[in-house]
N, C-alpha and C positions, 0 to 999 in steps of 0.2 A: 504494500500500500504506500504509494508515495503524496506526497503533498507538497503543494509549492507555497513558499512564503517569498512574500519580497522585502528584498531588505531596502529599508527608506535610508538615501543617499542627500546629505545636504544639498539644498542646490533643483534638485530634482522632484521633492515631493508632490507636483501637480501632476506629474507626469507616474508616479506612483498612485497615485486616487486613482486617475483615469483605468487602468491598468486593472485596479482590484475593483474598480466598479463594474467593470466586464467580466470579470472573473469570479465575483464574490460567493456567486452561488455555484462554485466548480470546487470547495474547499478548500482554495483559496486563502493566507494567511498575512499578514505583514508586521512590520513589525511596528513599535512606537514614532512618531515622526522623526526624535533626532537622538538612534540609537549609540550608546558608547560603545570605544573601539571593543572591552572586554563583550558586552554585550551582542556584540556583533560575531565577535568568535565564537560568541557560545550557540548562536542560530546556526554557524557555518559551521560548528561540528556537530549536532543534532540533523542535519542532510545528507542524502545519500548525493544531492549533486549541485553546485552554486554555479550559476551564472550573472555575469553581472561585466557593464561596460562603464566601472569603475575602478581605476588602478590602486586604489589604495588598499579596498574588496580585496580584490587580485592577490597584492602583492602579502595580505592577512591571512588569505587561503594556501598561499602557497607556504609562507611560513606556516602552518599547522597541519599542509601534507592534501588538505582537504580534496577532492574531486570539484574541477572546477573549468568551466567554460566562461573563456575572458573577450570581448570584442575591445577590438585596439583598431585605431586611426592606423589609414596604409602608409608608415612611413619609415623606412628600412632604417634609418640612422637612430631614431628616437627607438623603437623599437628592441634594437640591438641592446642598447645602451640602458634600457628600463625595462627590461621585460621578468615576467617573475619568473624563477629560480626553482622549477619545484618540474618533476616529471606528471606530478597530477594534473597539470594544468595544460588545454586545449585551446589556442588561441583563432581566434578567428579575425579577419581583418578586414576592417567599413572595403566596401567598394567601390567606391571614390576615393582618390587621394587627397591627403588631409593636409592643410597649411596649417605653419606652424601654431595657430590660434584655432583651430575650429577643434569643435567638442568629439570624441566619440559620438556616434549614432549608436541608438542601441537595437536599430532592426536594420541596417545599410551592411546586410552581409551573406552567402551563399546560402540559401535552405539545404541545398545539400548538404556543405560541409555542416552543418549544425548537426544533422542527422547524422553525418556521420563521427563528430565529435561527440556525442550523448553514446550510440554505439559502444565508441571507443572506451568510455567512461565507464555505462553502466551494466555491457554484456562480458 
């Protein structure tokens, strides 16, 4: 039985309402609007799998091992240079390429490869 929870990301919360108001009746979970970093680790290790097109998520997931699909701006040097550190982690990359200022997208990326990165995670 799995269950998705979102983790509310500062910055982002309208974008998180919108998201569990579509989903709210799918079992759906979230968490408090402006969760602490322990607080955060402790939702990402109670999942079988975190996704999230936030590096800081990311980079807490990969420090705790956790199973984790990351969406990253296409940008090879940034990339290289910040990417998280953990074999549990499944990167996937917006489809546009990103100037140095613009945001992660957090649907701007292959449905394949997601498919195939949850795959890779959870089979």
């Amino acid at each position: 039985d799995q269950q998705l929870i979102l983790l509310t990301v500062p910055g982002r919360e309208a974008e998180i309402e919108s998201i569990f108001g579509y989903l709210a009746d799918e079992g759906v979970a979230k968490t408090p609007p402006k969760p602490s970093i322990a607080m955060s680790a402790a939702y990402m290790l109670g999942v079988d799998l975190v996704f999230t097109p936030d590096t800081a998520v990311a980079h807490i997931g990969a420090a705790l091992n956790v199973p984790m699909i990351a969406v990253y701006r296409r940008s090879d040097s940034e990339f290289e240079a910040w990417r998280p550190a953990s074999d549990s982690v499944k990167v996937l990359f917006n489809n546009q390429v990103a100037s140095t200022y613009d945001r992660v997208a957090a649907d701007d990326f292959s449905r394949d490869q997601l498919k195939l990165a949850v795959a890779a995670i959870l089979d």
